[in-house]
N, C-alpha and C positions, 0 to 999 in steps of 0.2 A: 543582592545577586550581582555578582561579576559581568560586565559590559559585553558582548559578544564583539567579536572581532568584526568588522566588514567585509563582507563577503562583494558585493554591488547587484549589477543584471546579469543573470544567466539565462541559461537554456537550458532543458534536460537533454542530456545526448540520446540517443540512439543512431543504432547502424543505418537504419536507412536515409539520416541526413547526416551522417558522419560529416562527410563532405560538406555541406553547405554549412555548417557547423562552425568548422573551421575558418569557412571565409566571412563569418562575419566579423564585422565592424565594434570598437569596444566592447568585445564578450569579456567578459569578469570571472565566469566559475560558469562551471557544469555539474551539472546530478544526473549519478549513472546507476539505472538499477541494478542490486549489489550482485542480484541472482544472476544477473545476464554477465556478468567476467568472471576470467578467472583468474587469481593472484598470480600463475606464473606466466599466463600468457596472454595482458594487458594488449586492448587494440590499439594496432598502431596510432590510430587517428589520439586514443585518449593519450598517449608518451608524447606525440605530438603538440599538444594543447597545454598538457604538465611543461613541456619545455619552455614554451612563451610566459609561462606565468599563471597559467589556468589554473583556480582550485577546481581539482574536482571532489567531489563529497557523493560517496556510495547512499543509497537510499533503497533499505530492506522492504519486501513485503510477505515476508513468510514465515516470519518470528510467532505473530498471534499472540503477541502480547498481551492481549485484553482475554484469553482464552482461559480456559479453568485450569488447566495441568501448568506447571512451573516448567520456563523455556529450555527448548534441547541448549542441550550445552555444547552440541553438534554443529549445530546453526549459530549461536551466537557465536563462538569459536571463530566460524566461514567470515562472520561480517566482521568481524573483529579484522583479520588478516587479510579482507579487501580494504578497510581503513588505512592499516598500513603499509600495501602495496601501493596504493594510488596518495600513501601521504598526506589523506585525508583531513580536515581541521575537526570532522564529528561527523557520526554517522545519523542517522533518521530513519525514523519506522512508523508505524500506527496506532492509534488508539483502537484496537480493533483485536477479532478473533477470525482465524480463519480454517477451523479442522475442531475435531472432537475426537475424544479417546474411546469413548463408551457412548455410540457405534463408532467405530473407526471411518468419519466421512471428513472429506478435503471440500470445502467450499470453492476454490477455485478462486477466490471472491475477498477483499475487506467488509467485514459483516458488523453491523455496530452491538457494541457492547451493553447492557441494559446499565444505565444510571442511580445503581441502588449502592447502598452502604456494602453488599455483600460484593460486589462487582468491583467498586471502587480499592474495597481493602484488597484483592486478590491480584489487581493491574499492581497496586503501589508493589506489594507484594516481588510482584515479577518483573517491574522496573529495576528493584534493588538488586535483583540479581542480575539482570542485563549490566546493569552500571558497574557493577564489580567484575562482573568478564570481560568487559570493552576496554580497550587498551583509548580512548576517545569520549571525549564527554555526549551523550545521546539528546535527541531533542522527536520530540511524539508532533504524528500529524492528526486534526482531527477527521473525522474520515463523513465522504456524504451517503445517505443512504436514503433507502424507497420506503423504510418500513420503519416502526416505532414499537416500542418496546411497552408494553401494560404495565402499570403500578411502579411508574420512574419516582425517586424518590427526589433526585436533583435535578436542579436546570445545567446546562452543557455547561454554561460558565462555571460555577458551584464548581461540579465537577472535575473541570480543567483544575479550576483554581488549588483548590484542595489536592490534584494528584500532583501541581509545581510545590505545593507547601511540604509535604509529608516525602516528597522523594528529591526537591531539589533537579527533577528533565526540564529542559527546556522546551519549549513547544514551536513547531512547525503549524504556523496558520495557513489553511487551505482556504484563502476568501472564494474561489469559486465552492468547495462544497458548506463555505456558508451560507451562499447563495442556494445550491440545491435542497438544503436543509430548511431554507425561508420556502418555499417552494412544496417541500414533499412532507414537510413534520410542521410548518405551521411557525416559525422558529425566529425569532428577528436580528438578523447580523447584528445588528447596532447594540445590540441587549448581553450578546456573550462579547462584544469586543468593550465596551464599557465595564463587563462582571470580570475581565481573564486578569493574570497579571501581564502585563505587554513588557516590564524587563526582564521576563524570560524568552521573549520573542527570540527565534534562533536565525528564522527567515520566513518568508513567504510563499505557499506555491499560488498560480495565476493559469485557469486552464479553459476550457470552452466545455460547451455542452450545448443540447437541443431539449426544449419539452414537447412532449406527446401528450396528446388527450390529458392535460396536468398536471403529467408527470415529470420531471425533470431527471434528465437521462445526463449524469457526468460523462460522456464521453471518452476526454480527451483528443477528439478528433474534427474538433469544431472551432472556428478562428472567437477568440474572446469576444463573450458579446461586453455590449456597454453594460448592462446589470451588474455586472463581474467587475467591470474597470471600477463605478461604484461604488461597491465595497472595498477593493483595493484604497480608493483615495480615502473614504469615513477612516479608513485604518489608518493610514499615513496623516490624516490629521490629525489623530492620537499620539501615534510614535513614528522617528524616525528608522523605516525597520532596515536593519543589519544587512540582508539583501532579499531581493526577488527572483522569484525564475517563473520562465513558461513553461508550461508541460505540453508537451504533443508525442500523443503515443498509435495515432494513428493516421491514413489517409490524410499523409502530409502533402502538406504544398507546395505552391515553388517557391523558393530560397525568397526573393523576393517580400515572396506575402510573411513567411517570417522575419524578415528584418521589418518589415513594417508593425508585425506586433509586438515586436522586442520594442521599438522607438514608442510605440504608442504606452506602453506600460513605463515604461522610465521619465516621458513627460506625467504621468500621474504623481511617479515616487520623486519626481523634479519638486525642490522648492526656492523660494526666492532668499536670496541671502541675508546673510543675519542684519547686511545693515541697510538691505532694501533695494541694493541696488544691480543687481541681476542674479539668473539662474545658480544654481548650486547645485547638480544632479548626485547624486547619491555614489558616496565613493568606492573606487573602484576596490579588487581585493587587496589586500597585502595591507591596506590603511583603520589605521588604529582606533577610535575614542580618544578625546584626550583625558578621561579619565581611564582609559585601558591602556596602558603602555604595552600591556603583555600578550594582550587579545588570546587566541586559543592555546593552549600548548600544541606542537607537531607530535601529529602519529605516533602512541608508541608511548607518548612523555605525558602522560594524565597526573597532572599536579593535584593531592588532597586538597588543595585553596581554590583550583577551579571548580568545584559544584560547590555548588549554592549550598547553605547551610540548612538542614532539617530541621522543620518549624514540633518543638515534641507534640505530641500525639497526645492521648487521653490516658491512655495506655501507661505512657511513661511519666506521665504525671503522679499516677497513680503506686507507681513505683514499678510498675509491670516491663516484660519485654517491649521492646518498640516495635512499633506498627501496634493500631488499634485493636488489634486482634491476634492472637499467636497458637502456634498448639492446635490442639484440637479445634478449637471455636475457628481457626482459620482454614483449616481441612473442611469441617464442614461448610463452611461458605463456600470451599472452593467446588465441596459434593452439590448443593445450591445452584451455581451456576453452574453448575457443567451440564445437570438435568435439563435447565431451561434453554441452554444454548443448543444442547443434543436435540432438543424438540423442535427448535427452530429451524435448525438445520436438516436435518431429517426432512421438515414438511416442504423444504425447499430443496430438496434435492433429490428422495427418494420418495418423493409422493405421500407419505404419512398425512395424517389428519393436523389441519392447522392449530396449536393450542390455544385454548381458552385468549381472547385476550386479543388477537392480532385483526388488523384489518385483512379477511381474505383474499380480498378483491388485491390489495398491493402487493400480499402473499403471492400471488400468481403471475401477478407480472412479475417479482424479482425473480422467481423461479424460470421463468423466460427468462429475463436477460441472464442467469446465471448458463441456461444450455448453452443459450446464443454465444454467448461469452466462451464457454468449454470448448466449443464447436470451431470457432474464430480460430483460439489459442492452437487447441490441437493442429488445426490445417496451417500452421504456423511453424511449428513444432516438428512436423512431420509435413511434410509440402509435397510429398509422392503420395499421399494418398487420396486427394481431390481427380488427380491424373487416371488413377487406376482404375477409380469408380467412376470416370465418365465427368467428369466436370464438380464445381461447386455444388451444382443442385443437387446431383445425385448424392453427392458427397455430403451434405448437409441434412438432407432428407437421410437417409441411415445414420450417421453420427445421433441427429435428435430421436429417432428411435429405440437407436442402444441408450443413450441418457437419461431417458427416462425408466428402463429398467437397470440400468447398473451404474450406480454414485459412484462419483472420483473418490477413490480411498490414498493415495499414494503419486499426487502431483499427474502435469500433463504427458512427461512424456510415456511414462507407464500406461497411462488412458491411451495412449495412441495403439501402443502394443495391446492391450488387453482388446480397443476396439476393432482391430486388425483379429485378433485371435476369434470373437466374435462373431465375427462375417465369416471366418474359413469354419466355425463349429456347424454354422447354419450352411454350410456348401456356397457360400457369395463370397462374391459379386457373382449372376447367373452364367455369366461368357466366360468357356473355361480361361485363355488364356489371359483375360483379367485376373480370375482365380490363379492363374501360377504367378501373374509377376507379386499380385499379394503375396502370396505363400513366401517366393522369393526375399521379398521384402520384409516380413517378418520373423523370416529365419535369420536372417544376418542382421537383425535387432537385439533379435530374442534370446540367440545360440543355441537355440535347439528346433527340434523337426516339431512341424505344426500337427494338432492331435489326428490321429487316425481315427476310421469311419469305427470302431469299437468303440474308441473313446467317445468320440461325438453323440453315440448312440448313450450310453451311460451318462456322460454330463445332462444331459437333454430327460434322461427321467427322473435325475435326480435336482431337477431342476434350473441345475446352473447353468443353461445355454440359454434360461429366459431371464 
């Protein structure tokens, strides 16, 4: 496999430290969630950052790659064309599912994928067709989760290792949700970082978290603990990786406290020189391998020599289509997983009965943090609507009451409108003039007049106002 380019230390961008962003000290590259811009009208701050020199590299989370149905070609398209607006060197996404087709529900969430041969062939599956749309070579994160999958057939490494063989992505190692994974699944960093292959390392993420009562909550909004730097360094005494970034996606700090865990992450991926006699920090972007003269192709210019070559399958030994499975045999795996992911998801999101198999008790708390989470995003999304209802509390207290009877089908900002449509079917917020700036406000979302008390009366027997 071909050397990745150097990327160095980044940051994830976001708008609310755009600013402080900018003024740090040796930034290398940026990762910008792909969903949050938009190709024709790039934020100033990120044309700013491209102008000194910043790579920035988009990073999806709505593809659901690990999911049963084969990817929109809608969505891969979008991340495609934020790759080559921002002149991307490669795009990144998840090992993970996040929606189902049959019932039609939206996780809101990176949900992990079950570790079986039916699971495993249906990701390679939907890699290769990512890879074939992307105008940019891809690289998979692995994702942390609360819950554990019954009757895994492979250990995470196995798994890793086998979807770089058969597809040729490179991988995005998330050492913090190795960490949560040691933590919530039992799971030991040192055991998949020893099993992976590490020259398909593409880069690093490096993020914080808290645990509750044992559980380990990835965050993003919490300063790196030592546990986290840890596994960073066990890595970095393996391979020298390509680059690092911070992730902060919430209840940020002052500029300050971030340059400080930028410094402190870069003395970990710091080593001493080849000939002993001082630091060497990890080079900045734009600089090579001196066996990679060519590092990434740019945006746009996806050379057949840069992916890695496919290691043949069982399949094509045998003389068969490639991929271990094809046809029929691979429909029904994908029929397979989809049952199991629909159930999973369902009992996390619309109450259904837990299946056979899961820890309940973890079952329940993700289902918490999945409202909590909805709840966050939307008042995020829509930030008039905490106002309207009286504050957060209020605004939260009804948001997790509508949540738990009606599942995100169709992303958040639709949830915003639908939960706004919800409160005027029930005649809320109870103070009329709350009730009209809602109304207000949902009209010139929605473009159309909110239902009348006939309507209301009929949705309400026929069920769907509960």
């Amino acid at each position: 496999m071909k050397p990745m380019a150097r990327l160095g230390v980044g940051i994830g961008w976001r708008p609310e430290i755009a600013e402080a962003v900018e003024r740090l000290e040796h930034l290398d590259w940026v990762e910008v969630v792909a969903e949050n811009v938009c190709p024709g009208h790039l934020p100033e701050s990120l044309l700013r950052l491209r102008e000194r020199g910043v790579r920035v590299v988009p990073h999806g989370v709505s593809l659901g790659l690990g999911g049963a149905d084969r990817p929109d070609p809608a969505k891969l398209a979008a991340l495609g064309e934020r790759a080559v607006a921002l002149g991307a060197p490669l795009v990144t996404e998840h090992i993970a599912f996040v929606r189902t087709s049959s019932p039609v529900l939206e996780a809101g969430h990176l949900l992990p994928v079950p570790r079986t041969r039916d699971a495993l062939d249906v990701l390679c599956e939907n890699v290769r067709i990512a890879q074939d749309a992307l105008p940019v070579p891809l690289a998979l994160e692995n994702i942390a989760a609360l819950v554990s999958w019954p009757g895994e057939e492979l250990t995470e490494a196995r798994f890793l290792t086998e979807l770089v063989e058969r597809t040729g992505v490179r991988l995005l190692v998330d050492v913090a949700n190795l960490h949560t994974n040691r933590v919530n699944r039992g799971e030991d960093p040192s055991a998949v970082l020893d099993g992976i292959p590490l020259e398909a390392l593409a880069y690093v993420h490096v993020a914080g978290g808290v645990e509750r009562d044992g559980v380990w909550h990835d965050t993003h909004a919490h300063p790196v603990p030592p546990v986290v730097l840890d596994v960073l360094a066990a890595l970095r005494e393996r391979v020298d990786p390509p680059g690092v970034l911070l992730e902060r996606d919430d209840d940020f700090p002052a500029e300050a406290e971030l340059a400080a865990e930028l410094a402190r992450i870069r003395e970990v991926v710091t080593v001493t020189g080849a000939d002993g006699t001082g630091p060497a920090r990890v080079a900045p972007a734009g600089t090579e391998p001196p066996d990679d003269p060519g590092g990434i192709p740019a945006a746009g210019v996806r050379a057949d020599a840069e992916a890695a070559p496919r290691a043949q399958d069982p399949a094509e030994e045998a003389g068969g289509e490639p991929g271990v499975r094809g046809g029929a045999a691979l429909d029904a795996a994908r029929t397979r997983v989809g049952i199991g992911q629909a159930a999973l998801l369902s009992a996390l999101v619309a109450g259904t009965p837990v299946p056979e198999g899961f820890d309940r008790q973890r079952i329940r708390v993700q289902a918490r943090a999945l409202a909590a989470k909805r709840a966050s995003v939307v008042a995020k999304v829509a930030p008039e609507l905490p106002g309207i209802l009286g504050g957060p509390g209020p605004y939260r207290e009804a948001f997790l009451g509508y949540a738990r009877r009606r599942p995100m089908t169709s992303g958040y900002r639709r949830d915003a409108l639908d939960f706004a449509e919800h409160l005027l079917i029930q005649d809320l917020p109870a103070d009329p003039a709350a009730r009209r700036r809602l109304t207000a406000w949902w009209r010139d979302r929605a473009g159309a007049r909110p239902p009348g008390r006939l309507v209301r009366w009929a949705r309400a027997l026929t069920g769907r106002a509960a």
